[in-house]
Every structure is written in C-alpha cells, then in structure tokens.
FILUMVO-995892 format. One record per residue (C-alpha): x, y, z. Coordinates in nm, 4 decimals. Layout:
N
<atom><c1>X</c1><c2>Y</c2><c3>Z</c3></atom>
...
//
This chain:
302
<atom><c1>9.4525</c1><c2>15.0666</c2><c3>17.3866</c3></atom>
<atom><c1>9.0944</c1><c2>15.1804</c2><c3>17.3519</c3></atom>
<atom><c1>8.8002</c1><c2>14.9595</c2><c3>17.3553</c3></atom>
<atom><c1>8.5575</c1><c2>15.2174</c2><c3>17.2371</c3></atom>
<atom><c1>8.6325</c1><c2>15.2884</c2><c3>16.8679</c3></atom>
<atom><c1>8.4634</c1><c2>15.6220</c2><c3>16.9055</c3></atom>
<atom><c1>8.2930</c1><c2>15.8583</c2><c3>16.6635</c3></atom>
<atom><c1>8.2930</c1><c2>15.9791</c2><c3>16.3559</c3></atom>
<atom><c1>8.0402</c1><c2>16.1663</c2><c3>16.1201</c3></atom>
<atom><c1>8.0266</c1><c2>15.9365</c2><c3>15.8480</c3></atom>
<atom><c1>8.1873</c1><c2>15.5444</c2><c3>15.9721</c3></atom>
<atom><c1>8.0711</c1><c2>15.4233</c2><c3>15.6056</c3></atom>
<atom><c1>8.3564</c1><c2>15.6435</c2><c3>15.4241</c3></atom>
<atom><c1>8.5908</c1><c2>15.5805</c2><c3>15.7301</c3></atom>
<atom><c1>8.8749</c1><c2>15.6866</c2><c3>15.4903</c3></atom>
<atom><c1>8.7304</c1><c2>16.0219</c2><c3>15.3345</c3></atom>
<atom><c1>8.5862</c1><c2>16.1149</c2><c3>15.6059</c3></atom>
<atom><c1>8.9159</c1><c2>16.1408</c2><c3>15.8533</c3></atom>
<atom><c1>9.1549</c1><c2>16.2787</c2><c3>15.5857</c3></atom>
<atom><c1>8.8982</c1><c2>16.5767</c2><c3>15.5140</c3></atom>
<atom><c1>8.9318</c1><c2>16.6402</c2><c3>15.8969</c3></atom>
<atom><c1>9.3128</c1><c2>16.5736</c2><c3>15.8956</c3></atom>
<atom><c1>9.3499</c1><c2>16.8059</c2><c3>15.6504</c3></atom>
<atom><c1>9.1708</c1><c2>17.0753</c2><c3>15.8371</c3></atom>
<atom><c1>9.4115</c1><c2>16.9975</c2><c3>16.1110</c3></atom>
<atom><c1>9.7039</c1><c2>17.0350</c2><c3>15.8669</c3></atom>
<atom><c1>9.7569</c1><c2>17.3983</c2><c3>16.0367</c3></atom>
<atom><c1>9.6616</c1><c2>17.4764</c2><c3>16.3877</c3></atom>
<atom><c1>9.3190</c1><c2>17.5303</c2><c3>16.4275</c3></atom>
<atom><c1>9.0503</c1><c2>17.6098</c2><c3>16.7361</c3></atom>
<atom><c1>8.7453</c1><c2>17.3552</c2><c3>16.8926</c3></atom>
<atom><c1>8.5483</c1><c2>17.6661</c2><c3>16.7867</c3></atom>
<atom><c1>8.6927</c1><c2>17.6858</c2><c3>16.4370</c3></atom>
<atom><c1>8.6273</c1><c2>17.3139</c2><c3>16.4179</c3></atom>
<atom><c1>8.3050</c1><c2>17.3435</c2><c3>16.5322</c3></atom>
<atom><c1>8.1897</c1><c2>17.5934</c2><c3>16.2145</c3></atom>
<atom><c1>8.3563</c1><c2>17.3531</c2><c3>15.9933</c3></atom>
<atom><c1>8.2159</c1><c2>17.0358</c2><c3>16.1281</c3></atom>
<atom><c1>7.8560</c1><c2>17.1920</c2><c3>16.0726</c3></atom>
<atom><c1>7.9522</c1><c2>17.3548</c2><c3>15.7215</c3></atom>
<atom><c1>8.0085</c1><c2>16.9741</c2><c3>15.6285</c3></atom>
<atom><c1>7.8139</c1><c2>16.7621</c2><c3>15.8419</c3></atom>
<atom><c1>7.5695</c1><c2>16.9798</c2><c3>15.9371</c3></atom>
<atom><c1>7.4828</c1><c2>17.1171</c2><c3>16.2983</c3></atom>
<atom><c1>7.5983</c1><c2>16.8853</c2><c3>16.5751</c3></atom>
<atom><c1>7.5636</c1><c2>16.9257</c2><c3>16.9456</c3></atom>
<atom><c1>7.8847</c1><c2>17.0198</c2><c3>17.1462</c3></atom>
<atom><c1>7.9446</c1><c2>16.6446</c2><c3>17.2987</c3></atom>
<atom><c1>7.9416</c1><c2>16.5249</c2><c3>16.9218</c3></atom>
<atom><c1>8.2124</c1><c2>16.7857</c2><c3>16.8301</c3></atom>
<atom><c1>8.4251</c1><c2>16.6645</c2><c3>17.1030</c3></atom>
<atom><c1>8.3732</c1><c2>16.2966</c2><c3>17.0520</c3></atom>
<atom><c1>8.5163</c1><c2>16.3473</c2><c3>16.7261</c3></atom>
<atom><c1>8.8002</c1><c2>16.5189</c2><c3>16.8105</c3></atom>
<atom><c1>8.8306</c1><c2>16.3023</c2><c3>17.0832</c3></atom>
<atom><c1>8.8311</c1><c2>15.9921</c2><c3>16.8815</c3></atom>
<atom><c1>9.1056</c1><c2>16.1436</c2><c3>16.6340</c3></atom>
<atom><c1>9.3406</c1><c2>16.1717</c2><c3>16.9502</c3></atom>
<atom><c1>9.2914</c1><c2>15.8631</c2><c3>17.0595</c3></atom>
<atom><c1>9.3704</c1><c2>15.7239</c2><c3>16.6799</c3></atom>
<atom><c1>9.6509</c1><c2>15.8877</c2><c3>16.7246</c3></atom>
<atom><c1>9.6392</c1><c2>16.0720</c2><c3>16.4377</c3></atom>
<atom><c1>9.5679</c1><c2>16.4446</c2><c3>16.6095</c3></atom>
<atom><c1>9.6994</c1><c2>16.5862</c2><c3>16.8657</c3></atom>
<atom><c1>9.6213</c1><c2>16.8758</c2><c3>17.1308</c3></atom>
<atom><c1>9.8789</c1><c2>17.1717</c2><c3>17.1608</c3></atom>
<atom><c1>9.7489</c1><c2>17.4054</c2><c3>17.3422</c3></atom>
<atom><c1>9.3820</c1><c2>17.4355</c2><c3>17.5588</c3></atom>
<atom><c1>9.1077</c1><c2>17.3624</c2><c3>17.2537</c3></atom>
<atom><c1>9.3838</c1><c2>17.4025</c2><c3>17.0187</c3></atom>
<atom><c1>9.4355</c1><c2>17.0705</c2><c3>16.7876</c3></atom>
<atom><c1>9.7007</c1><c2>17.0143</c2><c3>16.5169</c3></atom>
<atom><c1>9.7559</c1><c2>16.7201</c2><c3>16.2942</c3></atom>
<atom><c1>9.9882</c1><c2>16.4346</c2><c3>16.4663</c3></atom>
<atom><c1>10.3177</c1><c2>16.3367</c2><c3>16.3296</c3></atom>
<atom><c1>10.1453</c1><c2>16.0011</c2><c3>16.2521</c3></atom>
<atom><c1>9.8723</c1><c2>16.1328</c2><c3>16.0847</c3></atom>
<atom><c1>10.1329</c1><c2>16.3793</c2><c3>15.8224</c3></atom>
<atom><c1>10.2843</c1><c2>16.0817</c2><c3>15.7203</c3></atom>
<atom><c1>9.9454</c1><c2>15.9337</c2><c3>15.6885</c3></atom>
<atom><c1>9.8054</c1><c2>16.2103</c2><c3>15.4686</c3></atom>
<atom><c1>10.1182</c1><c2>16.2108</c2><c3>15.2623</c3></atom>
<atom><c1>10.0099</c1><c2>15.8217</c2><c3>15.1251</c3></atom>
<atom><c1>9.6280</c1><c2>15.7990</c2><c3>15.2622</c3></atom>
<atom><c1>9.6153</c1><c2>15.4237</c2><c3>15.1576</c3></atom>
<atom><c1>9.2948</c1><c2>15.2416</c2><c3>15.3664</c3></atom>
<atom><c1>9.4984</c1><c2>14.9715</c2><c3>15.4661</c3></atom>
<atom><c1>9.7722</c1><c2>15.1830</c2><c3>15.6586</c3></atom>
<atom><c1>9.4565</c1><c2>15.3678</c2><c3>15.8177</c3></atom>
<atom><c1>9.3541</c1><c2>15.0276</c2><c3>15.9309</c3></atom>
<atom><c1>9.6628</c1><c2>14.9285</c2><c3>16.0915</c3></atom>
<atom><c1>9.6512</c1><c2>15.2911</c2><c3>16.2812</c3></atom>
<atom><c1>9.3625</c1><c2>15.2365</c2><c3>16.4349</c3></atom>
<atom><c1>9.4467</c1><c2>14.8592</c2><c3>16.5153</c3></atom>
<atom><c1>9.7115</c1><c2>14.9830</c2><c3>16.7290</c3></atom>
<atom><c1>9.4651</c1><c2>15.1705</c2><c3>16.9080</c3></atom>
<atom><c1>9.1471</c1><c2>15.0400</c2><c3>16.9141</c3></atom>
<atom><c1>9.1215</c1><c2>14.6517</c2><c3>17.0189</c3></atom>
<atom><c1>8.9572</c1><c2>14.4154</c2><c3>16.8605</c3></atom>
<atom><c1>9.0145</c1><c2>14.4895</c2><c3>16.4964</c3></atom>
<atom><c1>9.2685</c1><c2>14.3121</c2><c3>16.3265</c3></atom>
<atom><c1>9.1274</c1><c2>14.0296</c2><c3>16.5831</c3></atom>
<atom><c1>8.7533</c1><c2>14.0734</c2><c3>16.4136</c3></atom>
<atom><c1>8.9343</c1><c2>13.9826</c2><c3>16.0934</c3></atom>
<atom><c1>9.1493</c1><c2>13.6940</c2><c3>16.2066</c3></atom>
<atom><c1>8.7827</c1><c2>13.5424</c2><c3>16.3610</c3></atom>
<atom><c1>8.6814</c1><c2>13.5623</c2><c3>16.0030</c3></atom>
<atom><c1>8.9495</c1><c2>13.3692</c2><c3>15.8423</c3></atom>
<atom><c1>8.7978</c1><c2>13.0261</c2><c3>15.9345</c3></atom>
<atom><c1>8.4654</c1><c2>13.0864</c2><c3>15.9475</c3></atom>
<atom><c1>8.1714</c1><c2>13.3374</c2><c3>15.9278</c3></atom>
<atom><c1>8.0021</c1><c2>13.4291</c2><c3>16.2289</c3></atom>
<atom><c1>7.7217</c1><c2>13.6890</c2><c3>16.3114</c3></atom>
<atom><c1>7.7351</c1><c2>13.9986</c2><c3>16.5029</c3></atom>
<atom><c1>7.6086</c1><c2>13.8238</c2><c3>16.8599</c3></atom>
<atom><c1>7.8664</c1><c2>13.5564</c2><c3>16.7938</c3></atom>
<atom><c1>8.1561</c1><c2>13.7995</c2><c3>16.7173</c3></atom>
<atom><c1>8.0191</c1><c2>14.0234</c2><c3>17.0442</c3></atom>
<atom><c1>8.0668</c1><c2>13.6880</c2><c3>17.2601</c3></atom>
<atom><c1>8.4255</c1><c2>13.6081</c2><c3>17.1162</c3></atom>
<atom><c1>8.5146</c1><c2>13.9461</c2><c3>17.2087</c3></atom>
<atom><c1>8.4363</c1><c2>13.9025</c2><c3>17.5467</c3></atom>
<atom><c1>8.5115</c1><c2>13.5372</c2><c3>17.6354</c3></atom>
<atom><c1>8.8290</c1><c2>13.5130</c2><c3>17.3799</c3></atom>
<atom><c1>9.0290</c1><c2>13.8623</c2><c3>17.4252</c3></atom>
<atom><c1>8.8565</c1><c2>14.0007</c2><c3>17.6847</c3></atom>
<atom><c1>8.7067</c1><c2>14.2674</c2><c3>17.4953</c3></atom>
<atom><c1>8.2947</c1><c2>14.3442</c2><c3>17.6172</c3></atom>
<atom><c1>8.1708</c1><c2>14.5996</c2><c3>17.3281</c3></atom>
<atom><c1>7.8093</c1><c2>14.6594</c2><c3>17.2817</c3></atom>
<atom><c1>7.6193</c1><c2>14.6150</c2><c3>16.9698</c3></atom>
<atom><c1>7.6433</c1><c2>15.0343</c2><c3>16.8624</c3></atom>
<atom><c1>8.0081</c1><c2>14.9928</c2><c3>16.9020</c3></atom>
<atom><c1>8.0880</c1><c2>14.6411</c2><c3>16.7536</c3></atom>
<atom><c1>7.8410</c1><c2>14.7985</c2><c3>16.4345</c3></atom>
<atom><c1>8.1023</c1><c2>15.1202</c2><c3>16.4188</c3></atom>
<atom><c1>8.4533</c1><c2>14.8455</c2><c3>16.3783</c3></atom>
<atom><c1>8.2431</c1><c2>14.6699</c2><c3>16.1010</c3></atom>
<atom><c1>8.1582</c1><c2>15.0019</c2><c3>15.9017</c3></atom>
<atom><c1>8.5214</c1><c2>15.0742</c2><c3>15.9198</c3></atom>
<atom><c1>8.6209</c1><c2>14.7550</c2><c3>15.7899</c3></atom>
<atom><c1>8.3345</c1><c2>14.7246</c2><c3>15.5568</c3></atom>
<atom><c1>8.3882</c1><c2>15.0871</c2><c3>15.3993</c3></atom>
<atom><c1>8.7830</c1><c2>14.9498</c2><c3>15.3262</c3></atom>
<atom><c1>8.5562</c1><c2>14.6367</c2><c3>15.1544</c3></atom>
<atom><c1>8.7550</c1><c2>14.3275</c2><c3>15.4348</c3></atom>
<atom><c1>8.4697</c1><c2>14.2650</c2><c3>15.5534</c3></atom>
<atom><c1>8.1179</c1><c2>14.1694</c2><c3>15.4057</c3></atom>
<atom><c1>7.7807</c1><c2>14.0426</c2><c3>15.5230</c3></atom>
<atom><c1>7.5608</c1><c2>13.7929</c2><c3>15.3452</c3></atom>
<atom><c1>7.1564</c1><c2>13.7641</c2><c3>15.3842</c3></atom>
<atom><c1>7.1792</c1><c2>13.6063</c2><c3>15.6866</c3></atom>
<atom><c1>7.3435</c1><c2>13.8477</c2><c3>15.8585</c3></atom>
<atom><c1>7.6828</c1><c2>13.6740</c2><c3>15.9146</c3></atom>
<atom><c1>8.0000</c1><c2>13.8722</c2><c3>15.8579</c3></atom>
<atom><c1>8.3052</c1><c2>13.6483</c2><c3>15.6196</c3></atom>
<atom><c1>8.6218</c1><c2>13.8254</c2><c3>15.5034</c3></atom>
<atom><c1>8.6551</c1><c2>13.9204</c2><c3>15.1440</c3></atom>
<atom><c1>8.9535</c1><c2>13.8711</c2><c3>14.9090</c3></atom>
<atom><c1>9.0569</c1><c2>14.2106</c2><c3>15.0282</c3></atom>
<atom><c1>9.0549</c1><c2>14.1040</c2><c3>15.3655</c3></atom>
<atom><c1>9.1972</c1><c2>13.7791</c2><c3>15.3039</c3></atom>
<atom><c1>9.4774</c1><c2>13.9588</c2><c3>15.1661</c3></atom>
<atom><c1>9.5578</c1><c2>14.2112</c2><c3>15.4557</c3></atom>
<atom><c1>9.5747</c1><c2>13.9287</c2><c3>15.7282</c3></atom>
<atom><c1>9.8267</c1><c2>13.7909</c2><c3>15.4685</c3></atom>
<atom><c1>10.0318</c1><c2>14.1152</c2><c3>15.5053</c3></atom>
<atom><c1>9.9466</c1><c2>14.1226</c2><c3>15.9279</c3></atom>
<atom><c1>10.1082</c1><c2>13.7337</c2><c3>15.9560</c3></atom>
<atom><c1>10.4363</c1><c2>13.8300</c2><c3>15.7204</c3></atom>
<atom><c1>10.5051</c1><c2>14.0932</c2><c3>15.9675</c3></atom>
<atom><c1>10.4013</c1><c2>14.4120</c2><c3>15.7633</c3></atom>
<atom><c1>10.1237</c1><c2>14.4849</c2><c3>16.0184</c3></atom>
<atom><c1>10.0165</c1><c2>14.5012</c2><c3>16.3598</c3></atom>
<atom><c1>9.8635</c1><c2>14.1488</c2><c3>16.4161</c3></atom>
<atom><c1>9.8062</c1><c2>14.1157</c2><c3>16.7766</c3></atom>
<atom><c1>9.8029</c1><c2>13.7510</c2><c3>16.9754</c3></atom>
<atom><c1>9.4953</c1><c2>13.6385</c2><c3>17.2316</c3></atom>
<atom><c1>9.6090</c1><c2>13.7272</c2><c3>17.5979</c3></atom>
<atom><c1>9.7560</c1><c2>13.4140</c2><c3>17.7042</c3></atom>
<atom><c1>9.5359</c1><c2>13.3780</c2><c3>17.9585</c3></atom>
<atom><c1>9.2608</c1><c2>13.3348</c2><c3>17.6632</c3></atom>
<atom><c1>9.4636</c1><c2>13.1047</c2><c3>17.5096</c3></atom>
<atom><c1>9.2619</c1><c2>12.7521</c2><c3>17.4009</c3></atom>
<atom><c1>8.9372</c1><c2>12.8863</c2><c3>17.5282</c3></atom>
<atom><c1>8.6532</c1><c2>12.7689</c2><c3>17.3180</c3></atom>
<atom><c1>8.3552</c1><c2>13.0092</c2><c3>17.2706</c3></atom>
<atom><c1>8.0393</c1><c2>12.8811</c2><c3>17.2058</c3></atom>
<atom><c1>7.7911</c1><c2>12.9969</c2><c3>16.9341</c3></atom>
<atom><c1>7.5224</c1><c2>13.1939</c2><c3>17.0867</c3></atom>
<atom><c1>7.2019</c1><c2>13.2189</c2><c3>16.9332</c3></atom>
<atom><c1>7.1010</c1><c2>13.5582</c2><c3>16.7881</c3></atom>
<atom><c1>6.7677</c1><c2>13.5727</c2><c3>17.0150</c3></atom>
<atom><c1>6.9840</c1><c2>13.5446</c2><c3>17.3236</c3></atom>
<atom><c1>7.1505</c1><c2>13.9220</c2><c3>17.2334</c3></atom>
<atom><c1>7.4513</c1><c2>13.7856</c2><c3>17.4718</c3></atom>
<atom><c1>7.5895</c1><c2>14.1950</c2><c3>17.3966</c3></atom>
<atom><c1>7.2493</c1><c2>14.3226</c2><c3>17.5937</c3></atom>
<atom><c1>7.2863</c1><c2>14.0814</c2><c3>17.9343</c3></atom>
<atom><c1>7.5599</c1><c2>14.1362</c2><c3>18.1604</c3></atom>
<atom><c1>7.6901</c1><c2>14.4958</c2><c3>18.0340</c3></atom>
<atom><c1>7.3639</c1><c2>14.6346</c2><c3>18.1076</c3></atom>
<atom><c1>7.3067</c1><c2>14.6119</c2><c3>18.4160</c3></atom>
<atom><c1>7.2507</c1><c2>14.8546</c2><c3>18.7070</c3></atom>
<atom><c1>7.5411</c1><c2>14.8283</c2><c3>18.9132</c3></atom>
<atom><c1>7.7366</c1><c2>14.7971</c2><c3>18.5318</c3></atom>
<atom><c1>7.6193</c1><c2>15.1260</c2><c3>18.4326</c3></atom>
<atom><c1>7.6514</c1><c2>15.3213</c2><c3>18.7440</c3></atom>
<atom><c1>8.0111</c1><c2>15.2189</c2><c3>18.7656</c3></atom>
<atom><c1>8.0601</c1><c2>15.3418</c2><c3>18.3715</c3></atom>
<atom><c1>7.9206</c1><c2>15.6458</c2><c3>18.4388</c3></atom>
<atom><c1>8.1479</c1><c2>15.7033</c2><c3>18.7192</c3></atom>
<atom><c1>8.4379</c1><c2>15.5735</c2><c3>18.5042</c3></atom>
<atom><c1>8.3776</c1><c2>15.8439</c2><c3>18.2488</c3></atom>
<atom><c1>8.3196</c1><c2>16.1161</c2><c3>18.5278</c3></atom>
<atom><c1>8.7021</c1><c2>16.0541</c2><c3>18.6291</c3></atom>
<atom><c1>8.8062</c1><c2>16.0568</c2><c3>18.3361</c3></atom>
<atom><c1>8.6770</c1><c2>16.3578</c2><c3>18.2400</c3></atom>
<atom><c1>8.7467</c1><c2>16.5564</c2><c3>18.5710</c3></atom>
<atom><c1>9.1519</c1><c2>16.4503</c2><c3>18.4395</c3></atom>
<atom><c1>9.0620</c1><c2>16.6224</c2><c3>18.1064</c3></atom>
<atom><c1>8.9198</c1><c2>16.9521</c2><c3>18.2704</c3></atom>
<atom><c1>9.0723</c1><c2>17.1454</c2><c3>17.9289</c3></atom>
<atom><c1>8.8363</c1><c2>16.9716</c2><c3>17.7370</c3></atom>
<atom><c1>8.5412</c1><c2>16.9305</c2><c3>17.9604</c3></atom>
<atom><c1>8.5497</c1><c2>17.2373</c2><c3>18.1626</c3></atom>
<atom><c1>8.3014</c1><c2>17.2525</c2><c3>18.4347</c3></atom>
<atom><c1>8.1708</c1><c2>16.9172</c2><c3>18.3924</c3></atom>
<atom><c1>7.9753</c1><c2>16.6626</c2><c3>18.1469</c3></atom>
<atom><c1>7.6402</c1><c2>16.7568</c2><c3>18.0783</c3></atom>
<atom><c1>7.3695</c1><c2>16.4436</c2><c3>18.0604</c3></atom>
<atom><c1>7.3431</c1><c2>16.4939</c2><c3>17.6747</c3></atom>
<atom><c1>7.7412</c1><c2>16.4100</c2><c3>17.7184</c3></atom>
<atom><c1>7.6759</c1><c2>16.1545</c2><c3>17.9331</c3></atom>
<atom><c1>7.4513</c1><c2>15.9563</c2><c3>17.6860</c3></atom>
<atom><c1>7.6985</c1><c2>15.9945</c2><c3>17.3706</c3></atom>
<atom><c1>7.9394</c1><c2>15.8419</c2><c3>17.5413</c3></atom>
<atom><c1>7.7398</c1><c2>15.5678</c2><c3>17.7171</c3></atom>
<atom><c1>7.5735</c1><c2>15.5081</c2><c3>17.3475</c3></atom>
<atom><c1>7.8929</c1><c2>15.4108</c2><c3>17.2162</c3></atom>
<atom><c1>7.9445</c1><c2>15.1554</c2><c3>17.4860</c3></atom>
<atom><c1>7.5574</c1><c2>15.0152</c2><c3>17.5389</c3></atom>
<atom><c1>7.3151</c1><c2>14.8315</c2><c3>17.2209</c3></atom>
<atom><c1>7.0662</c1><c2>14.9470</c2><c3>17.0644</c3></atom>
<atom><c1>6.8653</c1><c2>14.7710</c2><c3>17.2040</c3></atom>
<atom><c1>6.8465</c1><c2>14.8460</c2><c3>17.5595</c3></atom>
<atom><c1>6.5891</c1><c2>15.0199</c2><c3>17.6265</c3></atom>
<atom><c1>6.6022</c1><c2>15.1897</c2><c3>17.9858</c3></atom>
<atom><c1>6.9658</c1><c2>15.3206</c2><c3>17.9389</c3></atom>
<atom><c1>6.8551</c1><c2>15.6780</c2><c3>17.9832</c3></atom>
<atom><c1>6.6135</c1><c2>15.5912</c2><c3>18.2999</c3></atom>
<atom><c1>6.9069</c1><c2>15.4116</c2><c3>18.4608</c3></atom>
<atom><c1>7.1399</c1><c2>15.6645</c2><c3>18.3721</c3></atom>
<atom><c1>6.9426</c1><c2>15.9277</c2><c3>18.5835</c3></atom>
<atom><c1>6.8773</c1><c2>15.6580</c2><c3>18.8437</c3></atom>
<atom><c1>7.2845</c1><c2>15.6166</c2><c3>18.8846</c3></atom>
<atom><c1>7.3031</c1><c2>15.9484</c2><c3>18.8590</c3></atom>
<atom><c1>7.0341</c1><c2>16.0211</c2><c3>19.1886</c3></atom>
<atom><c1>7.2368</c1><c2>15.7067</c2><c3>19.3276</c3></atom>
<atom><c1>7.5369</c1><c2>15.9327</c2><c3>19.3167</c3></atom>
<atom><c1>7.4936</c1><c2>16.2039</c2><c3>19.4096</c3></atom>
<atom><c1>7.2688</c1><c2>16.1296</c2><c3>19.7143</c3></atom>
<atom><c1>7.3545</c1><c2>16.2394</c2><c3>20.0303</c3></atom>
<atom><c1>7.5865</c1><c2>15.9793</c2><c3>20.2338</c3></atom>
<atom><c1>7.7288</c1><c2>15.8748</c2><c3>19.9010</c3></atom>
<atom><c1>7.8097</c1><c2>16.2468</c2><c3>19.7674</c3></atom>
<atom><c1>8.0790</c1><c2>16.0531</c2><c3>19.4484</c3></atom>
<atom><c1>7.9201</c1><c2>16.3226</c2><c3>19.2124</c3></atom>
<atom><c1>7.7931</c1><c2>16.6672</c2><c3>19.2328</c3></atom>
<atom><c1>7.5785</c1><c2>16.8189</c2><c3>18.9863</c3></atom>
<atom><c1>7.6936</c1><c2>17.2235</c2><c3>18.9269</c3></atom>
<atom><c1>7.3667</c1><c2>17.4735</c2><c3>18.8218</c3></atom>
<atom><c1>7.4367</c1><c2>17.4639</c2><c3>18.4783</c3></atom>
<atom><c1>7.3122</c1><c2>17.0941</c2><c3>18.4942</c3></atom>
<atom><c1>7.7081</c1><c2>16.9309</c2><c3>18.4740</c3></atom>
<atom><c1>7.8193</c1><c2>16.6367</c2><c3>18.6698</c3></atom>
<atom><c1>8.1404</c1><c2>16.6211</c2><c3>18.8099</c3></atom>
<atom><c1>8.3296</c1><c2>16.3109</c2><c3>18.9535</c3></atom>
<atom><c1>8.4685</c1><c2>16.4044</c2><c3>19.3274</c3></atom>
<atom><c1>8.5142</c1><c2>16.0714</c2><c3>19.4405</c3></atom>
<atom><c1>8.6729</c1><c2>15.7336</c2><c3>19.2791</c3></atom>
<atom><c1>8.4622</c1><c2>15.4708</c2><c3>19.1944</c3></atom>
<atom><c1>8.6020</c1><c2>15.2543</c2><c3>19.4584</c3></atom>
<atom><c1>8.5139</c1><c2>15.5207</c2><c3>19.6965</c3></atom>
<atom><c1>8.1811</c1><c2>15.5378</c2><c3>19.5785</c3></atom>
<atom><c1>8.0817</c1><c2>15.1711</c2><c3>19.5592</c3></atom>
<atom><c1>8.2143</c1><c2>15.1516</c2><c3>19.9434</c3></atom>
<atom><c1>7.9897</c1><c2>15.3973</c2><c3>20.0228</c3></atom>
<atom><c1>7.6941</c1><c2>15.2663</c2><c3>19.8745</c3></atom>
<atom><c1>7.7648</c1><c2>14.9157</c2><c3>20.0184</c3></atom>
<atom><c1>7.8292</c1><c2>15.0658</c2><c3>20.3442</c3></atom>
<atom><c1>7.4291</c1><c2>15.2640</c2><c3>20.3022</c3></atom>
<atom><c1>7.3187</c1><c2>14.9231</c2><c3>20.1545</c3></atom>
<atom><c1>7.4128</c1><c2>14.7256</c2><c3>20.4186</c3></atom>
<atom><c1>7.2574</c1><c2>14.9598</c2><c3>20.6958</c3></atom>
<atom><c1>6.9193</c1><c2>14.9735</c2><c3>20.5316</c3></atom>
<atom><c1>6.8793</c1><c2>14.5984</c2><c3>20.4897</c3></atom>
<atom><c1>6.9340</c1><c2>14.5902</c2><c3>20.8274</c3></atom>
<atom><c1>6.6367</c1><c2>14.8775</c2><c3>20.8675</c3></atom>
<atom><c1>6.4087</c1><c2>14.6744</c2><c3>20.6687</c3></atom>
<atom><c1>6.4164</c1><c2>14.3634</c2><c3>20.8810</c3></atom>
<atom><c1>6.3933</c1><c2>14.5576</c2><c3>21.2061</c3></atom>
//
C-alpha cells in the first residue's frame, strides 16, 4: 500500500475528475495523447505533473500500463465506470492508499484537527504524511461529503460518513485494523502551533534519504522516467510528501543533491540534460557518507 495518495488535477471533485480520465483510458491511448488531453481540460501542465497523474491512477489501481507509455483502463476501474458510485471509489483507493478508511474511524469518537490527525498517523498506524498530503485524503473525503470541517478547523464525520464506517464494520468494505504493534497506544493531542507534521520529516538527513528513495525507484521504472528525474520532478514528488510550510525544502533538496553526488560518495549522477539518476542504494550511500563523515571529524580536531 501507498502512503502518498498522489495527484490529481482537481482533488475537490475526486469523483468527476477520475472517471473523465478513466474514460479516456476506456481504449488504449499514448502519455503523449494524454498529455494533449490533460491540457485541453486542465490546462498546460509540466511533464512531471502528467506523469504523477498517471502515476497515481496506477497505483489506485484503476489504470494500468500495457505497453512503454501506453495506458489502458484496469479491469478494476471497467467495473468501476460501469456503477461510478463515490463510495466504491472510496473503498478503491482505501485498499491502496493508507490511512483513509483509518482517518474516518479517528472521526467516529471525536473531532480532531489536521496536526492532531497528522500525529495519530504517525504514532497510531505508523503512517508519517505531511500536511500537502494529509490536505489531498481530506479533499477526497470531503468532495464524497464524510468528512467536514467546522470554524475551528477540526475535521468530524458527517451522516454520510457515519454511514459508510457502518457499511466498513458489517463487512461490505475494506476496514483495516491498527498494526498490532500500535495496538493500545495513546496519542496525545498536540497543539496546532507545535506543526508536529513539519519536525522530524523534515529534516536533512530525512530528505536526503527520500530523495534517494525516489531515485531508486525511478531508475526501476526507466519506461516511464527515461534518462532520469529532472529537479522540477524531484520537487512534485517531494511536495506531496513535505508541508507547506517548510520553507527550505528546495535549498535542501539541492544541498542532498551536491551531498550525493560528490565525489567519494558518487550514489547519484547528474546526466547533461540536468537528470539525476540513482546508481547506488541508499544504504550504500549513507555508508559512504558516514564513512567521509567520520574521516573529516577526525580532520577537524587534528
């Protein structure tokens, strides 16, 4: 399962907006063909966007790849289409994408704001989101009307939603139990000011070893990122994972990114087109850069 929900051109009509692209995808069609129609009704995009989408579809399960750049609606998402009810599309993308149907059942008791919701995530199911991503799961389930905020910014269930975890806990669903090792944790109610999503996740050594994360990924899924992931890439994906809020992603993306591809620790290469490619593993990396760390500590104190 997927902890990044991904990306779509319009979250706030999550239904709409994937069955007009399903149905595109009802006959074979080309990333370039896509491309004209995703800026025919969304307007121009860059390529990383275009991809992202498709990308997001895929892991949904609802579209699948055929051939190199050549995309066809999944068996899963026919049926779909044939009955495009909102709440089936929810339970889709539950079994995909944690920390959905989970949201919800947070809800049932009591309402709780986004920082608080960011924190159960983390310290309950073992989910860490940041605050662009956590945003994207409530426009889903907020564009289905389950889930509604009040002036205070907390987010409660409504009767709709009430209802679905009815038909999750009969056994019409997909409702999914806290990993037992989870189990009777309490999670305590973090302040707003504290922005608990923007501590931890964002630091340094966090970043660099996302970026390399997404690098080997890519470098597995060379049909769809030939030659590389530009930085523009780089920072579409990292947005969906990082909040709003923080503030030097980009400089610390380019420092990892020097870190990386610096001589000695040679993990990444960066081709004259201005795409980085992973050559190394993470775990190869960060030995590396231990092993450089280590030696110039030592050259400071001599």
């Amino acid at each position: 399962m997927k902890k990044n929900i991904g990306y779509l051109p319009n979250f706030n009509q999550t239904r709409d907006n994937i069955l007009e692209i399903l149905e595109f995808f009802k006959q074979e069609n080309s990333l370039n063909s896509f491309a004209r129609f995703f800026a025919l009704k969304y307007g121009s995009k860059s390529e990383s966007t275009i991809r992202l989408t498709i990308n997001t579809l895929i892991n949904y399960g609802l579209l699948t790849e055929t051939d190199d750049y050549i995309f066809r609606v999944s068996s899963i998402g026919a049926n779909w289409i044939k009955n495009p009810d909102s709440m089936e599309l929810i339970k889709i993308i539950d079994r995909h994408v944690e920390f959905i149907s989970d949201l919800m059942h947070e809800l049932s008791d009591s309402s709780h704001t986004a920082e608080e919701l960011i924190a159960i995530a983390e310290h309950k199911y073992d989910v860490c989101i940041g605050g662009s991503d956590f945003s994207r799961r409530c426009q889903v389930l907020k564009s289905m009307n389950l889930i509604k905020m009040n002036r205070r910014k907390q987010y409660s269930l409504t009767p709709e939603g009430i209802k679905f975890l009815e038909t999750l806990k009969n056994g019409n669903g997909t409702e999914k139990s806290v990993p037992a090792q989870r189990e009777g944790k309490t999670v305590e109610r973090i302040p707003p000011a504290k922005h608990i999503h923007a501590n931890d996740d964002t630091k340094f050594r966090k970043i660099t070893k996302r970026i390399m994360e997404f690098l080997v990924a890519a470098k597995s899924k060379s049909y769809i990122y030939q030659g590389g992931v530009m930085l523009r890439e780089l920072y579409g994906m990292l947005d969906t994972f990082y909040p709003s809020d923080y503030e030097n992603m980009q400089s610390d993306t380019q420092e990892a990114l020097r870190l990386l591809t610096a001589p000695g620790i040679e993990a990444v290469v960066c081709n004259g087109e201005g795409r980085y490619q992973a050559v190394k593993s993470w775990n190869e990396a960060e030995k590396r850069i231990e092993f450089y760390s280590n030696l110039l500590e030592k050259w400071r104190k001599g």
